[in-house]
NULUM-838844 format. One record per residue (C-alpha): x negated, y negated, z. Coordinates in nm, 2 decimals. Each point is the difference from the previous one (the first is absolute). Example, Ala and Ser with C-alpha at 12.3 -4.5 7.8 and 13.67 -1.06 7.14 Angstrom:
! residues 2
{{-1.23, 0.45, 0.78}}
{{-0.14, -0.34, -0.07}}
END
This chain:
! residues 463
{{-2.15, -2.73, -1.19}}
{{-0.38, 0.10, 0.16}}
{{-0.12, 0.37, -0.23}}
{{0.03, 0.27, 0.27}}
{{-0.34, 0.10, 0.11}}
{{-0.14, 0.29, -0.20}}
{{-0.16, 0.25, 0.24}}
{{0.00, 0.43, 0.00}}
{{0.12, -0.01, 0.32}}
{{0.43, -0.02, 0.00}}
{{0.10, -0.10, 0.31}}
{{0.38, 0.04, 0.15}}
{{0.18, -0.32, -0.10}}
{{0.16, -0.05, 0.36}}
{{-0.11, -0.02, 0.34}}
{{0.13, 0.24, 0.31}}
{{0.24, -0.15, 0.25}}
{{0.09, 0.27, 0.15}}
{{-0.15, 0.35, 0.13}}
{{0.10, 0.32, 0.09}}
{{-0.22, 0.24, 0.24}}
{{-0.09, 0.33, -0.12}}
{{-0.14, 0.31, 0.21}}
{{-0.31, 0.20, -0.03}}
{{0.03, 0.37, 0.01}}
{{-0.24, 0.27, 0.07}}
{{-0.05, 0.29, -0.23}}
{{0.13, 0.24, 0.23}}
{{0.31, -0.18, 0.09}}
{{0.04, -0.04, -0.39}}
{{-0.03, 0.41, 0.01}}
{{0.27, 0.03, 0.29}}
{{0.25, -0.31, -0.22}}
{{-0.02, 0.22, -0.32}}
{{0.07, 0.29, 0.18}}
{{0.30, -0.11, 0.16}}
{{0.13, -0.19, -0.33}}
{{-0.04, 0.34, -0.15}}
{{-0.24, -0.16, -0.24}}
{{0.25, -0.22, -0.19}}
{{-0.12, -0.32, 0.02}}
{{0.32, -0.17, 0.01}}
{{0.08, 0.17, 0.35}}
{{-0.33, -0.20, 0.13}}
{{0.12, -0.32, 0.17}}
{{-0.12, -0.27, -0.12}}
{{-0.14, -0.14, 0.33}}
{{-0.27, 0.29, -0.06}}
{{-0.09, -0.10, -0.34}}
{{-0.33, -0.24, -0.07}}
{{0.06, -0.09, -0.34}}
{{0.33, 0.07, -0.13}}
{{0.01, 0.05, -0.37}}
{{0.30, 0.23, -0.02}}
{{0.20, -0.20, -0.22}}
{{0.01, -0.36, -0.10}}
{{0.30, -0.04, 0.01}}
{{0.18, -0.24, 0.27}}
{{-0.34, -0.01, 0.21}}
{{-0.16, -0.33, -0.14}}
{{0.00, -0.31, 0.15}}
{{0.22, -0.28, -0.01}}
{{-0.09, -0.38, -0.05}}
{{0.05, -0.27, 0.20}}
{{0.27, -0.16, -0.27}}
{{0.14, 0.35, 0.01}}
{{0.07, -0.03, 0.36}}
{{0.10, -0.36, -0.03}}
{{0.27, 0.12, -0.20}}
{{0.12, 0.24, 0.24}}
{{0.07, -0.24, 0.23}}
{{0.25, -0.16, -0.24}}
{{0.19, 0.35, -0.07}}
{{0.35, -0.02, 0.00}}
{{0.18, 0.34, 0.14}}
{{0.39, -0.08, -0.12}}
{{0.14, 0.37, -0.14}}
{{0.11, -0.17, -0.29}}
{{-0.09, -0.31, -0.26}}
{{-0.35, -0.08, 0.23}}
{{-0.19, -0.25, -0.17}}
{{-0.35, 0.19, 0.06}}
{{0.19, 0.29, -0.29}}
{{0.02, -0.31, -0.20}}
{{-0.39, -0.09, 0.00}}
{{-0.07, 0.34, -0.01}}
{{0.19, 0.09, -0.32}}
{{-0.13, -0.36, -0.18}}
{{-0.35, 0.14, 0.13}}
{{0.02, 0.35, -0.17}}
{{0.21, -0.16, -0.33}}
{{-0.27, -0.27, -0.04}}
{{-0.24, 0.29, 0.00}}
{{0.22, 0.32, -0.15}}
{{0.23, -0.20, -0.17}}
{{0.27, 0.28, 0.03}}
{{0.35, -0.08, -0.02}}
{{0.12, 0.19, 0.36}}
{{-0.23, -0.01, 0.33}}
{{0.13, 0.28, 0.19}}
{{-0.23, -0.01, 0.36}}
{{-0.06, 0.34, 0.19}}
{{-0.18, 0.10, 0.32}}
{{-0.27, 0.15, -0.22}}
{{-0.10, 0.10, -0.32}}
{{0.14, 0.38, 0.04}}
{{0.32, -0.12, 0.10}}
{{0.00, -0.18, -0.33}}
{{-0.08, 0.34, -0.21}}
{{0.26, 0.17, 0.18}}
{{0.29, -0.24, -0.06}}
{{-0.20, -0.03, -0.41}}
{{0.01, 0.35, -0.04}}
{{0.31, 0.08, 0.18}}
{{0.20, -0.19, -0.24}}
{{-0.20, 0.08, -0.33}}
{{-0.05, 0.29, 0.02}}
{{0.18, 0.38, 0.00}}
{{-0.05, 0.35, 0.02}}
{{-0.23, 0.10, -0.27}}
{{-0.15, -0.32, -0.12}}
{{-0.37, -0.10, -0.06}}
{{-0.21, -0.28, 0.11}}
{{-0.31, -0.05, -0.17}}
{{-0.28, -0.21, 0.18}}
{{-0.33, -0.03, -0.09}}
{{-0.06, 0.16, 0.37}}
{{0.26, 0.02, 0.26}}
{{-0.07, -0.12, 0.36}}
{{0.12, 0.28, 0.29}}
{{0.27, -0.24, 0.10}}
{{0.14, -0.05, -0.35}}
{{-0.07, 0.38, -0.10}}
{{0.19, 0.11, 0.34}}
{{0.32, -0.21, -0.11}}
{{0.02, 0.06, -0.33}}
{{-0.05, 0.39, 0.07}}
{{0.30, -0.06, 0.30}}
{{0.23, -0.09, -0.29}}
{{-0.08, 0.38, -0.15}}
{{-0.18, -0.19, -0.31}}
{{-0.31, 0.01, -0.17}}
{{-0.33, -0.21, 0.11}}
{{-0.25, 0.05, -0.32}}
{{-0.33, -0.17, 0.02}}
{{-0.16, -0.15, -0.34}}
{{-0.36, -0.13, 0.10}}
{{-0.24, -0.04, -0.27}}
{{-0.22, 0.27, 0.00}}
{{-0.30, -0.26, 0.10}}
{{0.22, -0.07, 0.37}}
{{-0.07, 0.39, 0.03}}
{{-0.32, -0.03, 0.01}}
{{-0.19, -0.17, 0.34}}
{{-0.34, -0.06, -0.15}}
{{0.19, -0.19, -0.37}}
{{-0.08, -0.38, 0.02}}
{{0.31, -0.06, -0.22}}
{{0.12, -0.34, 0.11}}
{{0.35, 0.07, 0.00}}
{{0.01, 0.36, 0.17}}
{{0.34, -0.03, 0.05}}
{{0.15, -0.04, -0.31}}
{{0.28, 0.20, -0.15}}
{{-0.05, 0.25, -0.27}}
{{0.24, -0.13, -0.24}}
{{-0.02, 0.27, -0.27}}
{{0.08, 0.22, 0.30}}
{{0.29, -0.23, 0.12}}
{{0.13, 0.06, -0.32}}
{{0.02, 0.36, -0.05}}
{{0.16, -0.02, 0.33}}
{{0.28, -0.16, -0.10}}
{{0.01, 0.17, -0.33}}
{{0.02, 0.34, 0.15}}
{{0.21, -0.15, 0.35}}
{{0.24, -0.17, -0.20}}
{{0.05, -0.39, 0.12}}
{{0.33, 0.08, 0.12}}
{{-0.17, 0.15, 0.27}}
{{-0.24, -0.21, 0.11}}
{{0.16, -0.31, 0.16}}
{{-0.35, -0.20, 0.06}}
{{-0.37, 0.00, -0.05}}
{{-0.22, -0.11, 0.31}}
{{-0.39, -0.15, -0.03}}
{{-0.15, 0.00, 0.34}}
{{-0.25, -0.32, -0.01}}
{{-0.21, 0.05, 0.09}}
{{0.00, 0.36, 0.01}}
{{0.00, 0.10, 0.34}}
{{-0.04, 0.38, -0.01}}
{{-0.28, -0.03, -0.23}}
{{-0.25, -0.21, 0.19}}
{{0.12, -0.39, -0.05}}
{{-0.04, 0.02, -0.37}}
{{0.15, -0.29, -0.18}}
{{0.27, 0.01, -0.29}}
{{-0.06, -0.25, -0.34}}
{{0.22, -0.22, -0.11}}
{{-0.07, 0.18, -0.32}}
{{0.15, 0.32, 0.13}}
{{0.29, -0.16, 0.17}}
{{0.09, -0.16, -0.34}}
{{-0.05, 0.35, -0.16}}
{{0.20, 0.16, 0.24}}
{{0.27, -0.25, -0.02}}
{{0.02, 0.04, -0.37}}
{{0.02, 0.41, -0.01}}
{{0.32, -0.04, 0.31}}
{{0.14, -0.29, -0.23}}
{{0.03, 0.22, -0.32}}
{{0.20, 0.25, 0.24}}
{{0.21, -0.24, 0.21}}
{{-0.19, 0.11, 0.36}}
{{-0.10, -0.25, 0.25}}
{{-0.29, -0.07, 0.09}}
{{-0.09, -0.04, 0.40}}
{{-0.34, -0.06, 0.19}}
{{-0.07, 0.08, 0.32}}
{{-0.18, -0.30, 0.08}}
{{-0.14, 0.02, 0.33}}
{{-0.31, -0.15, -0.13}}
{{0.08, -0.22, -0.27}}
{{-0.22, -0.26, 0.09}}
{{-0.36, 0.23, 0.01}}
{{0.16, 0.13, -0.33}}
{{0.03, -0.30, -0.11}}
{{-0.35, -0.15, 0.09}}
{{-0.14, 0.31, -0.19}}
{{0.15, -0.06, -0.29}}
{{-0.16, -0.39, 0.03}}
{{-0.36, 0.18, 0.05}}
{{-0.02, 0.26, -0.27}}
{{0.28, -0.02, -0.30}}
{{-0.09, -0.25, -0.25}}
{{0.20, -0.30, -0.04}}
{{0.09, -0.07, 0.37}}
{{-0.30, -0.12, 0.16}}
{{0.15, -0.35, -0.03}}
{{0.32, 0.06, 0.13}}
{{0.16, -0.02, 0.37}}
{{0.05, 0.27, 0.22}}
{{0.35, -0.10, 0.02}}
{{0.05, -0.02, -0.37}}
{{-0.12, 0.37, -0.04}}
{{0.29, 0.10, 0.21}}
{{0.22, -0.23, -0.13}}
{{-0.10, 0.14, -0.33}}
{{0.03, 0.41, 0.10}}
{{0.35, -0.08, 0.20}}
{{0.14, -0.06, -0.32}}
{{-0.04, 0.31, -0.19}}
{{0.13, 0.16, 0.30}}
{{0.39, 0.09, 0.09}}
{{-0.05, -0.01, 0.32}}
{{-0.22, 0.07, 0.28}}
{{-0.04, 0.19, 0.31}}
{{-0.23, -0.17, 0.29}}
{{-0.11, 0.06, 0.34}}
{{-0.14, -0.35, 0.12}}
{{-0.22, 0.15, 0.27}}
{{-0.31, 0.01, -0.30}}
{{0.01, -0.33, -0.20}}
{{0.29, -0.15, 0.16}}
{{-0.27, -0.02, 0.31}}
{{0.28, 0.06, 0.25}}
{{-0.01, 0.26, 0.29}}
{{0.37, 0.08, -0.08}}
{{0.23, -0.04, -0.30}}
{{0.06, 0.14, -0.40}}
{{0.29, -0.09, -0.31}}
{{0.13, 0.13, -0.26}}
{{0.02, -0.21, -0.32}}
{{0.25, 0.06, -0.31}}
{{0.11, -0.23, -0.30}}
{{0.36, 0.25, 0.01}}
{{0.26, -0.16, 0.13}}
{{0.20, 0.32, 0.04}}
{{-0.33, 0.18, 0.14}}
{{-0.05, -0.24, 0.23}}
{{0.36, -0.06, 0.14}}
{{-0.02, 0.44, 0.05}}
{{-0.36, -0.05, 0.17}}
{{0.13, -0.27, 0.27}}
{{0.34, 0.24, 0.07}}
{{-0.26, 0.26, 0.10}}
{{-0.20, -0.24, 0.17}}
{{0.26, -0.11, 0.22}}
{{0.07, 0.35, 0.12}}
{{-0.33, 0.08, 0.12}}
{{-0.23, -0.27, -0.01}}
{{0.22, -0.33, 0.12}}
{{0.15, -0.35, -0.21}}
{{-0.17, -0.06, -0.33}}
{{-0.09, -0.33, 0.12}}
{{-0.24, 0.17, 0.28}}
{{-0.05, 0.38, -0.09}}
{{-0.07, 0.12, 0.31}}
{{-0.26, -0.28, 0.09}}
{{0.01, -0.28, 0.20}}
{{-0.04, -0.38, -0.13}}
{{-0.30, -0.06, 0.15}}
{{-0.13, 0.28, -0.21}}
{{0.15, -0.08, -0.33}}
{{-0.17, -0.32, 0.10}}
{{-0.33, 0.10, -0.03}}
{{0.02, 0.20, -0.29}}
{{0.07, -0.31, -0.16}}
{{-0.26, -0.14, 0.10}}
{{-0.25, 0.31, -0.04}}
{{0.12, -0.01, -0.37}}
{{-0.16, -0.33, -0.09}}
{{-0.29, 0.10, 0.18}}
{{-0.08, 0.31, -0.13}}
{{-0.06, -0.11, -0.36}}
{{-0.28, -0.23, 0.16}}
{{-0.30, 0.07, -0.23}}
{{-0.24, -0.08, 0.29}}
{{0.17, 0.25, 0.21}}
{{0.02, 0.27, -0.29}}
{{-0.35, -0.06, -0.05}}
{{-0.13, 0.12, 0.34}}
{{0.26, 0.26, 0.00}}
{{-0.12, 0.17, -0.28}}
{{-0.39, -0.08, 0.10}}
{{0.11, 0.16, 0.29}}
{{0.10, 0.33, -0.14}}
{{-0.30, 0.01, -0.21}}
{{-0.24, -0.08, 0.25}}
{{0.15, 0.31, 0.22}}
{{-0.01, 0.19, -0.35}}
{{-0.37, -0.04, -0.12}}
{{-0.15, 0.05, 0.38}}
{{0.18, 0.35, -0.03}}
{{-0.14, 0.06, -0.36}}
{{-0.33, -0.08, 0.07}}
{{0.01, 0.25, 0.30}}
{{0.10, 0.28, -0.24}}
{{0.36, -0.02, 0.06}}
{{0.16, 0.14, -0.33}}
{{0.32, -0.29, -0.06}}
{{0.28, -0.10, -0.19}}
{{-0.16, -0.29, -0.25}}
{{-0.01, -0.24, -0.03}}
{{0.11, -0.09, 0.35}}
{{0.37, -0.09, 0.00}}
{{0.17, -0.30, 0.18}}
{{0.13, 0.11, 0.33}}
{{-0.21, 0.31, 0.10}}
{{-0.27, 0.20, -0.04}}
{{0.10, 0.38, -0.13}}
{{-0.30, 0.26, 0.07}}
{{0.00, 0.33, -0.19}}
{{0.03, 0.24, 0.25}}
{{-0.01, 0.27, -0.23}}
{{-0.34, -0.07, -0.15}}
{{-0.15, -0.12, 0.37}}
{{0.11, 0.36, 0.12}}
{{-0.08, 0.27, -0.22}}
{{0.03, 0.26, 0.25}}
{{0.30, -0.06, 0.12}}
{{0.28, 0.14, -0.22}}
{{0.32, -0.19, -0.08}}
{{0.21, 0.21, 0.17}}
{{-0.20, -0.11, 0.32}}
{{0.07, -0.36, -0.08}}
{{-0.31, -0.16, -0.05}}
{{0.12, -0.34, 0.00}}
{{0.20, 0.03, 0.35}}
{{-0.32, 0.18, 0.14}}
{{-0.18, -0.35, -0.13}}
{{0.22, -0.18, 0.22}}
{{-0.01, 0.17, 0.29}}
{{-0.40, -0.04, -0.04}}
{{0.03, -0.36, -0.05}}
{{0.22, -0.06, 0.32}}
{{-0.22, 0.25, 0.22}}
{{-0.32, -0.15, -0.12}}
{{0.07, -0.38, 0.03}}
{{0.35, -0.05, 0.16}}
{{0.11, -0.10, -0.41}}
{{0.36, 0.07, -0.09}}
{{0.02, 0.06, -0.40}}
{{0.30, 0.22, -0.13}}
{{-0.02, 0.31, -0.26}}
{{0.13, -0.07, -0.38}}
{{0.00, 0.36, -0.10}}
{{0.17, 0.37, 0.02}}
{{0.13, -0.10, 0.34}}
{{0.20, -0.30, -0.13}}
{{0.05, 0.07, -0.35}}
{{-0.04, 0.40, -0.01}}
{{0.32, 0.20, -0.18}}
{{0.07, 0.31, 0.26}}
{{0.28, 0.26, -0.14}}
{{0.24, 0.04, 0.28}}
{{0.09, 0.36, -0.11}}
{{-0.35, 0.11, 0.01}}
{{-0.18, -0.27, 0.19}}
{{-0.28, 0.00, -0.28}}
{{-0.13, -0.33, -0.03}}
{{-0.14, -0.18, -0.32}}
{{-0.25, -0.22, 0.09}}
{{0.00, -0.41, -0.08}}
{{-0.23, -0.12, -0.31}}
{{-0.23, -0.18, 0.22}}
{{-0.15, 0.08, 0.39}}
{{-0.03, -0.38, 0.12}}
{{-0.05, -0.15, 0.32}}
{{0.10, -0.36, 0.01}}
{{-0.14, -0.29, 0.20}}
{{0.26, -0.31, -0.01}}
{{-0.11, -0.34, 0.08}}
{{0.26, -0.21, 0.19}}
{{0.02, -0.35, -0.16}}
{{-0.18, -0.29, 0.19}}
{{-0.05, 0.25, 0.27}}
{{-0.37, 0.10, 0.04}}
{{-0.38, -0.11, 0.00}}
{{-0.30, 0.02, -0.20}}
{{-0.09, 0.20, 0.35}}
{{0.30, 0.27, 0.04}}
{{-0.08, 0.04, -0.41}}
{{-0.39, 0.08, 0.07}}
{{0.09, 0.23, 0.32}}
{{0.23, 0.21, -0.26}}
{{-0.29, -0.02, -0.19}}
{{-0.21, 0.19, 0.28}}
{{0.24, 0.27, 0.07}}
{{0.02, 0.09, -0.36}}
{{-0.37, 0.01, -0.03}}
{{-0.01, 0.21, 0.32}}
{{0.30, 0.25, -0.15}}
{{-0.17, 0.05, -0.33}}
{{-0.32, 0.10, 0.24}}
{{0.17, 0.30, 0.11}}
{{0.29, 0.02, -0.29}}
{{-0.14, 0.41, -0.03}}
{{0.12, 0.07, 0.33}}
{{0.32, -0.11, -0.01}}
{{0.32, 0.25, 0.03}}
{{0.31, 0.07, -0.23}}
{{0.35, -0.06, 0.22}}
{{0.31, 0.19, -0.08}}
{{0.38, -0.13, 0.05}}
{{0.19, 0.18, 0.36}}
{{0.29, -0.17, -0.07}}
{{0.17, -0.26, -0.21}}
{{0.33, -0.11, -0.10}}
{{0.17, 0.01, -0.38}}
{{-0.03, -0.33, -0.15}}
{{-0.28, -0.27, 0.09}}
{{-0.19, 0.24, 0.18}}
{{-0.30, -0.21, 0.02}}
{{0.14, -0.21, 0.29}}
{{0.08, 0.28, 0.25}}
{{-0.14, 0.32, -0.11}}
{{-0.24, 0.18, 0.29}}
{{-0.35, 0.11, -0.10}}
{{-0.31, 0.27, 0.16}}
{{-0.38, 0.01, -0.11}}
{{-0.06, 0.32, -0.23}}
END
């Protein structure tokens, strides 16, 4: 086999086949959009957004095998054959004894922590993600965050940011009592946190504090392949070894996992829930059949169980991971060298900007991350989300006090196989043009909102 040329430049290992026209917006019918969305992003339609990095989650694109395999997507309620390839797809990969397929990766928390979990309990994580947060905190239990101190701290170039505390994890459980808390989570990578990768060192240290006290452990491993290339790149010892081994070789310290597809699984629908229980798992499909549809489908249709399979196999491609993270880091350093303060080293999926830092002036109270993204969208026509006391802020509902998040982020998400070197460099030249006038801009205060996940639908004014 030919070397494979050795140039700085990473290009995107795939050609486009397909395009999708987007609009150009003035500023001041960005002004009159915000106002009417009651400057919450997520009210904007999407048809008025330039460059959509809200989330990346279920907006990437799809290959041409992927949509092969749609084709051949068998829709019978029960027994289809396209379950079949999709549960050898994720066991080859997981290698978990029960596939349990759900419409989406919440859907799979609810039913996890619906049956795990009871009044009372606590769920360590090293951070939790709003969706998982939201349904353990539904159950009336405990979601307790143990980040290392380094994943606290945006300017740290710790390499794995999103590691676990486990002295911390420890004490937990020593002063919890184990009886009491019915699994431990590790986000990877850690989502909340900026992207930051999880070792394999700290999963096997994890694993061994949980084993000592008979607690499972569980990831929620939306982006177990980007953890996994990280590990490959900076912990010593796996620099020779496969993608696909890496995961192979975390999956099997784990209990179980929680998933939603729509991030590695390269899918624009579609989650699971894994489990090595056999009494867990014949409890998780009971719910699942009450709300989300037959175990053999889970609320999705064969054609999309289809190419999950498929988006599986193709997501531990280490010439697609390469641009991926390229990607991310390109978008990263461009904002650095600007004099955007970030979360470093730049994680897999996004780029988190410390809103906080960026806007001195603008108290938290006033949000300064949401009042980022408002800036972003009214300045370029860029959709980015806020990853900060908005989402993740504690407010009494007694006194209506509020305490805020740890960190003010704003995050810009990079759909997979989805944009050009071009879209990335316009980004580029809003940010530069933002930072120009960063001084001037205003604090935003909350109208309205609702009591969990407020993030979503929550209504918004300038200070």
């Amino acid at each position: 086999m030919p070397d494979k040329p050795h140039f700085r430049t990473v290009i995107e290992p795939f050609i486009i086949k397909s395009v999708q026209p987007i609009r150009l917006t003035t500023r001041e019918q960005r002004a009159e959009i915000l106002k009417a969305a009651h400057y919450n992003l997520f009210k904007v339609q999407s048809r008025d957004v330039l460059i959509d990095l809200l989330t990346d989650s279920g907006t990437g694109a799809m290959s041409s095998e992927q949509w092969a395999a749609i084709m051949r997507g068998d829709e019978a309620y029960a027994g289809s054959p396209s379950f079949l390839r999709f549960e050898a797809a994720v066991k080859d990969l997981f290698g978990f004894r029960h596939v349990i397929p759900t419409h989406q990766g919440r859907a799979a928390e609810r039913i996890l922590f619906s049956v795990m979990c009871k009044d009372g309990d606590v769920v360590p994580n090293n951070t939790h993600f709003d969706t998982t947060r939201a349904n353990i905190e539904f159950r009336n239990a405990v979601a307790e965050d143990l980040v290392i101190e380094e994943g606290k701290d945006p300017s740290n170039l710790h390499p794995f940011k999103g590691n676990m505390d486990v002295a911390k994890l420890e004490r937990l459980i020593e002063n919890t009592g184990a009886d009491r808390i019915p699994l431990c989570m590790l986000t990877i990578t850690n989502n909340s946190g900026g992207g930051q990768p999880v070792s394999m060192e700290n999963i096997k240290a994890v694993k061994t504090v949980l084993k000592k006290y008979g607690i499972p452990l569980y990831f929620d491993a939306a982006r177990f392949a980007e953890n996994a290339y990280f590990i490959k790149l900076r912990e010593p010892g796996y620099q020779d070894v496969s993608v696909k081994s890496i995961v192979q070789e975390m999956m099997s310290y784990a209990d179980g996992c929680s998933v939603s597809a729509k991030k590695d699984g390269l899918v624009n629908i579609g989650g699971f829930l894994c489990t090595n229980d056999d009494l867990l798992a014949q409890e998780e499909k009971d719910l699942l059949i009450l709300t989300e549809g037959f175990p053999t489908y889970g609320g999705l249709a064969g054609r999309d169980l289809e190419a999950l399979a498929v988006g599986l196999q193709e997501v531990v491609d280490e010439d697609y991971l390469t641009y991926r993270i390229a990607e991310t880091r390109y978008l990263g350093d461009h904002l650095t060298e600007i004099g955007y303060p970030i979360v470093q080293p730049p994680g897999g999926h996004a780029i988190y900007i410390d809103a906080k830092a960026l806007l001195p002036h603008i108290p938290v109270s006033q949000y300064p991350g949401q009042s980022l993204s408002v800036e972003f969208y009214l300045e370029g026509g860029i959709r980015t989300v806020e990853i900060g006391s908005v989402m993740f802020g504690k407010r009494d509902p007694t006194t209506g006090e509020e305490t805020p998040a740890a960190m003010e982020l704003v995050r810009l998400a990079l759909p997979r196989r989805t944009h050009t070197q071009s879209h990335i460099d316009y980004v580029i030249e809003v940010a530069r043009s933002v930072y120009t006038r960063r001084n001037r801009v205003r604090g935003i205060r909350i109208t309205k909102q609702p009591e969990f996940l407020r993030h979503f639908t929550a209504e918004f004014e300038p200070v």
